[in-house]
C-alpha positions in Angstrom: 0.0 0.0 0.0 1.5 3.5 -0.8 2.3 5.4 2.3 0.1 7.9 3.5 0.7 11.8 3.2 3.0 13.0 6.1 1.3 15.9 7.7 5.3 16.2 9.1 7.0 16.5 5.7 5.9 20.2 5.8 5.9 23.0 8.7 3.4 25.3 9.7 4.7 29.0 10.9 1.1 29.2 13.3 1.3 30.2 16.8 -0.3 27.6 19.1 -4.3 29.1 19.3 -5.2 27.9 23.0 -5.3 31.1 24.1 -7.5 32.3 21.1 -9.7 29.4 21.8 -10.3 30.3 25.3 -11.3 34.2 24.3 -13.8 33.2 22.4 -15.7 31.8 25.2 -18.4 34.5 24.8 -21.5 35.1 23.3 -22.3 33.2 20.0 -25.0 33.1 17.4 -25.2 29.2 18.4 -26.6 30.9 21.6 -30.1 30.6 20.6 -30.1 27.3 18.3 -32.2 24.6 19.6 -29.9 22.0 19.7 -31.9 18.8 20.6 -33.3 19.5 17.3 -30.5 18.2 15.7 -28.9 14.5 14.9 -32.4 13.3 15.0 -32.4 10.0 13.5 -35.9 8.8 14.4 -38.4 11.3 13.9 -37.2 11.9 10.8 -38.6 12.2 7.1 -35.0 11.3 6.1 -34.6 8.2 8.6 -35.0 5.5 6.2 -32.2 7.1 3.7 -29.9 7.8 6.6 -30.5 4.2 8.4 -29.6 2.7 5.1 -26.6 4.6 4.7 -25.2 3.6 8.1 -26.3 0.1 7.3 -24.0 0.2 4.3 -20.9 1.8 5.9 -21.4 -0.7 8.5 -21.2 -3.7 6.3 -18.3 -2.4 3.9 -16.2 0.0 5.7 -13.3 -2.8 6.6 -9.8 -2.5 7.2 -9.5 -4.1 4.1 -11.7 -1.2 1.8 -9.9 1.7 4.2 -6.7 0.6 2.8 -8.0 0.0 -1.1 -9.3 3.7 -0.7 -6.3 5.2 0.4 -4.4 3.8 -2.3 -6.9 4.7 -5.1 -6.8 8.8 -3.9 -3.0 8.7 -3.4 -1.8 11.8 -5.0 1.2 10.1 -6.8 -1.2 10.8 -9.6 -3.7 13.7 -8.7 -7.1 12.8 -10.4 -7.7 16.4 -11.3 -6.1 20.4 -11.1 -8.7 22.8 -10.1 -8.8 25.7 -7.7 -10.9 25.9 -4.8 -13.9 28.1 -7.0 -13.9 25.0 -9.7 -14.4 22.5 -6.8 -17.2 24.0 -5.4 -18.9 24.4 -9.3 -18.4 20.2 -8.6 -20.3 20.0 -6.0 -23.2 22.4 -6.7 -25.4 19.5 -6.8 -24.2 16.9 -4.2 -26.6 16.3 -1.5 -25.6 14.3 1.9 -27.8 11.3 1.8 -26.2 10.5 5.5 -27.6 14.0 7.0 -30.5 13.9 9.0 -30.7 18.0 9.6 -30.6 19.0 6.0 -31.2 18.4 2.1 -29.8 21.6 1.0 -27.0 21.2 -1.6 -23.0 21.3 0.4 -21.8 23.5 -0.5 -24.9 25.7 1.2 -24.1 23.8 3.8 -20.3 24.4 4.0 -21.3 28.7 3.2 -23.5 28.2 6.8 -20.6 26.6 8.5 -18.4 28.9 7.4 -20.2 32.1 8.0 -21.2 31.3 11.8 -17.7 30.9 12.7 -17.0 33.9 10.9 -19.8 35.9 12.9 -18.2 34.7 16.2 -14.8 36.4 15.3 -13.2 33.1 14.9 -9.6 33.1 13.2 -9.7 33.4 9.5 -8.1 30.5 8.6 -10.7 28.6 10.7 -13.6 30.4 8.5 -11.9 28.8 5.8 -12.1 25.5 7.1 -15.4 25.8 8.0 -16.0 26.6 4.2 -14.4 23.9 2.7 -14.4 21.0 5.2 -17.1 19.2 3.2 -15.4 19.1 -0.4 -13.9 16.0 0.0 -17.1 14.3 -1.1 -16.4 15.4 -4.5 -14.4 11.8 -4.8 -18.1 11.2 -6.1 -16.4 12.2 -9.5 -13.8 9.5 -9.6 -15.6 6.7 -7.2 -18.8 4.4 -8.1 -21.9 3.2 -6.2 -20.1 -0.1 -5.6 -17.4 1.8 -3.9 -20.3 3.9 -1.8 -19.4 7.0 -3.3 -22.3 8.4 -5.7 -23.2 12.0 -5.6 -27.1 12.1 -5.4 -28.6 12.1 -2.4 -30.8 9.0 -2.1 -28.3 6.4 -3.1 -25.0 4.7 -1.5 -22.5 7.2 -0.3 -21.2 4.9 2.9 -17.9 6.0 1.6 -18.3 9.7 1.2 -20.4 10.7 4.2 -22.0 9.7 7.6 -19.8 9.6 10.9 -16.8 7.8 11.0 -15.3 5.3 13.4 -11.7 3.3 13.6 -11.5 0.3 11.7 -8.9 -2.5 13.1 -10.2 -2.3 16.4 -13.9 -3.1 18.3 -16.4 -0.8 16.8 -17.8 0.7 20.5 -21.6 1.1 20.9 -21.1 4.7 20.7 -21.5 4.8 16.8 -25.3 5.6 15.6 -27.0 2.7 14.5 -24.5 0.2 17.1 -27.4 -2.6 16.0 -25.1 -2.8 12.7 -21.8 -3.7 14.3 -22.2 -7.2 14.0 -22.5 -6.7 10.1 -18.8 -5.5 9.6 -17.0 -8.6 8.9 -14.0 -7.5 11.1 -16.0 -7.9 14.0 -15.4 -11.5 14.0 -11.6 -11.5 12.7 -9.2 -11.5 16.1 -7.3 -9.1 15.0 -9.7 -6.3 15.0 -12.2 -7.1 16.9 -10.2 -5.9 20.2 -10.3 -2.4 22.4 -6.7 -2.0 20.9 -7.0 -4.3 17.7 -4.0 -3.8 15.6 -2.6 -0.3 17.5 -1.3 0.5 20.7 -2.4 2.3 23.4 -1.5 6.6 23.5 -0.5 5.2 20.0 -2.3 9.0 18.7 -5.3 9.4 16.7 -2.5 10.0 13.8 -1.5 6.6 14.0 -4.9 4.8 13.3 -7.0 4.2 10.6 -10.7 5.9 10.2 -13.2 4.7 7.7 -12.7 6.5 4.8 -14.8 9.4 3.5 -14.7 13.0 2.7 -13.0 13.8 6.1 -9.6 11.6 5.2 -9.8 12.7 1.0 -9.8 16.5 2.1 -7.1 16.2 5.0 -4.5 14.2 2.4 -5.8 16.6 0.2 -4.3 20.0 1.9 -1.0 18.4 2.8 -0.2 17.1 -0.2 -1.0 20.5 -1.3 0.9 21.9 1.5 -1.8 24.8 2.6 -0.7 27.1 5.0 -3.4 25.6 7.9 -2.0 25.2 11.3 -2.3 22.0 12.6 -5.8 22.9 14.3 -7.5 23.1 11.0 -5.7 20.1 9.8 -7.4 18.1 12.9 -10.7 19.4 12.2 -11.0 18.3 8.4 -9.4 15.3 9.3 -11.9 14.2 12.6 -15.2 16.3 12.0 -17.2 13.5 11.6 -15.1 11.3 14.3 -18.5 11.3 16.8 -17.4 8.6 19.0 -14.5 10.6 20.0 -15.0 14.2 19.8 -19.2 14.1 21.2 -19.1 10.4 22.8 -15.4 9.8 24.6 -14.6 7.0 22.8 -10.8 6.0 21.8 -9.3 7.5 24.9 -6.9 4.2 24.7 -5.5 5.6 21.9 -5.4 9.0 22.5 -2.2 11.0 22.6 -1.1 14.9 23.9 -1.4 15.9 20.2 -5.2 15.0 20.5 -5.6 16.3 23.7 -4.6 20.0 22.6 -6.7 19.4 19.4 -10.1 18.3 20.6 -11.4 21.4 22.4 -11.1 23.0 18.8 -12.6 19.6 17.0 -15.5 20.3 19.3 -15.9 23.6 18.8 -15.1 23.2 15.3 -18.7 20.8 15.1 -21.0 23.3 16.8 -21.0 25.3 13.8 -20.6 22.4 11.7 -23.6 20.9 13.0 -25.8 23.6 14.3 -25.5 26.4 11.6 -27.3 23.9 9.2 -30.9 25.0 7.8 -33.0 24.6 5.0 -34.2 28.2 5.1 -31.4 30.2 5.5 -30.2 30.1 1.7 -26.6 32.6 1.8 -26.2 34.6 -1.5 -22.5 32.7 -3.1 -21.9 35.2 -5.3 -22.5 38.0 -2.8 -19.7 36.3 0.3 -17.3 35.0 -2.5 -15.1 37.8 -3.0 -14.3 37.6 0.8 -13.6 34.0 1.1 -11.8 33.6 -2.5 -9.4 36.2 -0.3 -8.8 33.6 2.3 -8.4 31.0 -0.7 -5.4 33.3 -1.9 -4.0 33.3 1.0 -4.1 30.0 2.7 -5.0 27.5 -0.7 -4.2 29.6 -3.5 -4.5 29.1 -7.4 -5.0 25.3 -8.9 -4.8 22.4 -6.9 -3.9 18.9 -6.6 -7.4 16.7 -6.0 
């Protein structure tokens, strides 16, 4: 299997934001959101679409398909150049079929995200984040329904979407949908069906394997592109949708001082991730993009590896 992008092979000139993180401890526009209204998967028009997705990931994200997938979007041989504006004209149509809150197009999505964090006075490179922390699920270009990854939103896209979890080890309870677990075929293989399967323990979140989607494609992405994100932002493209960890506790065997420092920021990260999402509140593109194509020149500028 070819190695993995190095997130080490490259430095970052960023000052260490735990004091930024703490000022921000003030008033938000998250303040007033209604929060148990969100990650419903029961009462739910979309629960049958979203319960099959997580059926799906459950039965085919293996150890086995996590490895295949990092070799196929190895950037040995980038699948496309684009900038960051050409991307998003990709994904103008993708819908999330593993979303319960939402069935607005991404990138609307991703525009909500990013203008919360933005509204709080959050760092600018962290606005940019928030903008393009979803594009990974453009792999819906290059992958197939067999491999999970097609673009509409009522079809398989186990491999683009939907929380992730670590494959090698026991897949904890704390996963939606745990009645699935018993479908992933390394439950019942030795080796991975343990608390510390194939790792070892304060190993660091770095060091294990999550089931591949749009989080993992847009992290390998950036570095191999060698943006100018501090290590911060590189943690939350690469663990937004890590649930079990960042919202349930799970994988504290594994967990390192690295992922210590970088979960307060995960977490507050997925607030606007998660709770700037609406149906109604439709942001004007053309109107923001001249600000945010700014932060694309400076942090991810001109055309890119994908």
């Amino acid at each position: 299997m070819a190695a993995l992008v190095d997130p080490l092979s490259f430095t970052s000139n960023h000052q260490n934001f735990d004091n930024e993180l703490n000022n921000t401890e003030q008033e938000s526009t998250l303040d007033s959101v209604d929060k148990k209204s969100f990650r419903n998967y029961e009462d739910n028009k979309r629960k049958s679409i979203v319960e099959t997705h997580y059926r799906l990931m459950r039965e085919n994200q293996t150890v086995e398909f996590v490895n295949k997938m990092h070799e196929k979007y190895n950037y040995r041989e980038p699948r496309a150049y684009m900038t960051v504006r050409e991307g998003f004209e990709k994904l103008e149509s993708y819908v999330d079929s593993a979303d319960p809150d939402v069935s607005v197009p991404n990138l609307v999505h991703m525009l909500q995200t990013a203008e919360g964090i933005r509204k709080d006075g959050l760092p600018d490179w962290m606005q940019l984040i928030g903008l393009i922390h979803d594009m990974g699920k453009m792999m819906f270009l290059w992958g197939t329904a067999d491999e999970g990854q097609d673009g509409s939103g009522d079809v398989a896209q186990w491999a683009l979407g939907g929380d992730t979890w670590v494959v090698g080890c026991e897949i904890p309870d704390t996963v939606v949908f745990p009645q699935f677990n018993s479908l992933n075929k390394d439950a019942s293989d030795l080796r991975y069906n343990t608390e510390l399967g194939i790792y070892s323990e304060g190993c660091g979140l770095d060091s294990v394997k999550f089931t591949y989607g749009h989080d993992e494609y847009m992290y390998q992405m950036v570095v191999a592109n060698k943006c100018n994100f501090p290590e911060e932002g590189l943690a939350m493209l690469r663990y937004h949708s890590a649930y079990p960890w960042h919202r349930e506790g799970s994988y504290k065997q594994f967990m390192n001082e690295k992922d210590r420092r970088m979960l307060p920021w995960i977490v507050k990260f997925n607030d606007y991730d998660l709770y700037t999402k609406s149906d109604d509140n439709i942001l004007d593109v053309e109107a923001l993009w001249p600000y945010y194509q700014s932060l694309i020149d400076k942090y991810m500028p001109g055309r890119l590896m994908w």
